[in-house]
C-alpha positions as CSV (number, residue, x, y, z in Angstrom):
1,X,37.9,84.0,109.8
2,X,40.7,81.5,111.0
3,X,39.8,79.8,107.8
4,X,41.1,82.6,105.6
5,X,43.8,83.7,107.4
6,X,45.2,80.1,106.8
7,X,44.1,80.0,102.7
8,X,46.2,83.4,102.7
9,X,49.2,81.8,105.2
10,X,49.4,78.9,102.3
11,X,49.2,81.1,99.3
12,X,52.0,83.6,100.6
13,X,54.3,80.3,101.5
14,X,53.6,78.4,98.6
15,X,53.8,81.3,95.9
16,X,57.1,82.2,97.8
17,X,58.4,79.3,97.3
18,X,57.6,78.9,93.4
19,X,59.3,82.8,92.8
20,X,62.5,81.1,94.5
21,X,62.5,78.1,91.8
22,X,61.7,80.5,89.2
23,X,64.8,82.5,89.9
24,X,66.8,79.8,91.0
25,X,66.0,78.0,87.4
26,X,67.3,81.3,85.6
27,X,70.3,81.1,87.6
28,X,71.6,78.1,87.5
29,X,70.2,76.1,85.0
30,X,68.9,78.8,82.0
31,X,72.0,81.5,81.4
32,X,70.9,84.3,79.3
33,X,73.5,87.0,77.3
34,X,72.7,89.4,75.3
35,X,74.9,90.6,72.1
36,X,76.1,94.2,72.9
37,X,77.9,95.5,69.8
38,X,77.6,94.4,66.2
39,X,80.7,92.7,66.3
40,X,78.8,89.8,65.1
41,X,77.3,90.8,62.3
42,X,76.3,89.2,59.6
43,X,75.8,86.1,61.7
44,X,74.0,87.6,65.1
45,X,72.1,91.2,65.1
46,X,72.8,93.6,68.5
47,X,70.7,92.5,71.2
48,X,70.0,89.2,70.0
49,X,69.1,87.5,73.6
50,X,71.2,84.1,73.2
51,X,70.1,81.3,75.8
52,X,72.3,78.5,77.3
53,X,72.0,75.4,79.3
54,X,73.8,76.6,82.1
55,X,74.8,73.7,83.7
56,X,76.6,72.0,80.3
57,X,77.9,76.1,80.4
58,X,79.1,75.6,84.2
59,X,80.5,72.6,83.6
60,X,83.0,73.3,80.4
61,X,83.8,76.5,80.9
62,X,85.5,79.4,83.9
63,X,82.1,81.3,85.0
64,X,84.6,84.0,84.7
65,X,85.7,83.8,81.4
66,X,82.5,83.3,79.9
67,X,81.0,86.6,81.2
68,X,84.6,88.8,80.6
């Protein structure tokens, strides 16, 4: 019994821990937009999901600016 209780201890920490450097590699390092209007046509369609490396993005450019 103490056996399991310790395979299901690790697999709760350890799956935990992989969810938090899944969401902390979307954060910071993989920054997603999506196109809202077609203000873009011909060259992008609405709700084309563009992809950036975020921290080249961080780096150049105001956070701030970039999402306004």
């Amino acid at each position: 019994m103490k056996g399991c209780l310790n395979i299901l201890v690790n697999l709760v920490f350890y799956g935990s821990i992989a969810v938090a450097g899944y969401l902390l590699l979307q954060v910071f390092l993989l920054v997603s937009f999506k196109v809202p209007t077609n203000s873009v046509l011909p060259t992008l369609m609405q709700g084309t999901l563009l992809s950036f490396d975020g921290v080249i993005l961080l780096g150049y450019y105001d956070l701030d600016e970039v999402l306004d």
